[in-house]
N, C-alpha and C positions, 0 to 999 in steps of 0.2 A: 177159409180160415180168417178170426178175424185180425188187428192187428195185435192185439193184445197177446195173443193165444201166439202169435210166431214170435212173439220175444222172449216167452218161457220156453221155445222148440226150439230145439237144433243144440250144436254141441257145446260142447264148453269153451272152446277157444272160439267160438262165434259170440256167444255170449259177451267174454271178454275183450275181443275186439266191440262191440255194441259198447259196452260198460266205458272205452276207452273214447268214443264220439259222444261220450255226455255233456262234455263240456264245449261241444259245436256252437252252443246259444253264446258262448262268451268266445268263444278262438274258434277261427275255421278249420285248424286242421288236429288233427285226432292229439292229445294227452302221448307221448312218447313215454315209454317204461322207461325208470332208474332215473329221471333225469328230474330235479327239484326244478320248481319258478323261479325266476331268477328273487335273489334275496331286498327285500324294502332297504332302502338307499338310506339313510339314515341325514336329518339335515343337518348342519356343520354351524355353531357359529363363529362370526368375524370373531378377533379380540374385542373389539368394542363391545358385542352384543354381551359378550363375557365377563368383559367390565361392570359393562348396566349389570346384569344379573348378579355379581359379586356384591356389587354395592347395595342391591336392594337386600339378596341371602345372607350378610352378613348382620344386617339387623334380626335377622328372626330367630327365634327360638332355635332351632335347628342348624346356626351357620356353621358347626365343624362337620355337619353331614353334607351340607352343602358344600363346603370347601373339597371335603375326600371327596364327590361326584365330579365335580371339575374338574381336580386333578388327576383320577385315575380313571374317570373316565366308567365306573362301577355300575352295573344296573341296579334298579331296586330292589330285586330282592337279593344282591348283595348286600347293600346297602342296610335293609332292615334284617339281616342275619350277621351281622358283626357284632362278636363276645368280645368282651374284655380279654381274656386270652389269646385271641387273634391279633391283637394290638400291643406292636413293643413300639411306645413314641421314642424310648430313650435311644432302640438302635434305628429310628425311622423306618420303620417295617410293619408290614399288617398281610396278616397269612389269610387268604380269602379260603373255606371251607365249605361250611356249611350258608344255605340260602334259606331264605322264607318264602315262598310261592304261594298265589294263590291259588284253592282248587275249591270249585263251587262258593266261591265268596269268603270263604275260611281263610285265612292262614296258617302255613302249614310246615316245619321243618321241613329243609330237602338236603340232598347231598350236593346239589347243581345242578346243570344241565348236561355236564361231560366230564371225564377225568379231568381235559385243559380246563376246567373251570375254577380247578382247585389249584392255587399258585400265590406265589409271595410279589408282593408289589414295594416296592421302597415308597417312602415318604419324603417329598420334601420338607425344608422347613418350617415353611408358609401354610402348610398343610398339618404339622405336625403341633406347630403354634396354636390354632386354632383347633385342634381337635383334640386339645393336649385343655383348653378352657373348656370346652363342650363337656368334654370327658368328669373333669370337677365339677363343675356347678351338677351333672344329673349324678355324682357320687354325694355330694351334698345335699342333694332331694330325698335319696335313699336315706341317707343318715336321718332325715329331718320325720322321717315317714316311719322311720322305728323297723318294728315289726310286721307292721302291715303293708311294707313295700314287699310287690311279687317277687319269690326268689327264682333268678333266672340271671344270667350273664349277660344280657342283651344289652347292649350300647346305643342302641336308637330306640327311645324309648317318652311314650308322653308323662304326662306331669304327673299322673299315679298311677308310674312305673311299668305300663304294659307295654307291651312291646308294638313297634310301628308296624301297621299293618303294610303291603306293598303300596296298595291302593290309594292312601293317606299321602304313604311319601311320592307320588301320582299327583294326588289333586293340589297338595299345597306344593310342587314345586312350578305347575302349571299355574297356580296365582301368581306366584312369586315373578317367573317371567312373562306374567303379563302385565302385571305393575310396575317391572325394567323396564316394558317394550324391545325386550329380547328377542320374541319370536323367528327364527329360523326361518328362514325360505329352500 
């Protein structure tokens, strides 16, 4: 028998014990059920790097989305699923709902990644300052844009009003801290 032909023979819990030593070329001992990899370490910056990075995001087009990423710490497709509605600056609050993901290069409404994903975060003031100016100037673009501004609630949004794709808020915040010299270790 050749060897081909005994890996489709024999039972099924043989089978899946085989299926579970696939990953012998990367780890020597077999894939354990139930039990995830352990999770990507996330890199942390000093205050300092956070500094550099403040001071170069607060020039850009974007700095009250940059400021709410600092501070709350939001992923991207939080970040590019923030409505006007989710945002009370007056009682410093913004209710995380609804997210944008991508799927196949699209963006795409989502509900999150889990119930916990959907939660209210306080704003500080520092945060609310700036994102309370972000917020006017693209309300002022829309007014300037008439009727041809996209109707949608979207608060992270480019200069003729479409909405931030994940990916975008990806690559330009990846300029941004490499013009700080922020990068994380």
């Amino acid at each position: 028998m050749s060897d081909s032909a005994s890996i489709t023979t024999g039972s099924l819990a043989q089978r899946r014990t085989r299926r579970r030593w696939t990953s012998a070329s990367r780890n020597c001992r077999p894939r354990e059920r139930g039990r995830r990899s352990a999770k990507k370490q996330h890199a942390i910056w000093t205050p300092p790097q956070l500094g550099a990075f403040l001071l170069v995001a607060l020039r850009d087009r974007y700095d009250g989305m940059w400021v709410l990423a600092a501070t709350t710490g939001m992923r991207r497709s939080e970040l590019a699923g923030v409505e006007g509605k989710m945002v009370d600056l007056d009682a410093g609050a913004l209710t995380i709902e609804d997210t944008r993901v991508v799927v196949r290069g699209r963006a795409e409404a989502s509900d999150g990644k889990s119930e916990s994903s959907q939660r209210d975060i306080s704003l500080d003031s520092f945060t609310v300052r700036h994102l309370r100016s972000y917020i006017g100037r693209m309300n002022e673009e829309r007014e300037a844009f008439g009727d041809s501004y996209p109707n949608h609630d979207y608060v992270m949004v480019g200069p003729e009003g479409r909405p931030l794709h994940p990916d975008t808020i990806t690559a330009r915040s990846n300029r941004l801290v490499d013009k700080a010299g922020s990068r994380a270790s």
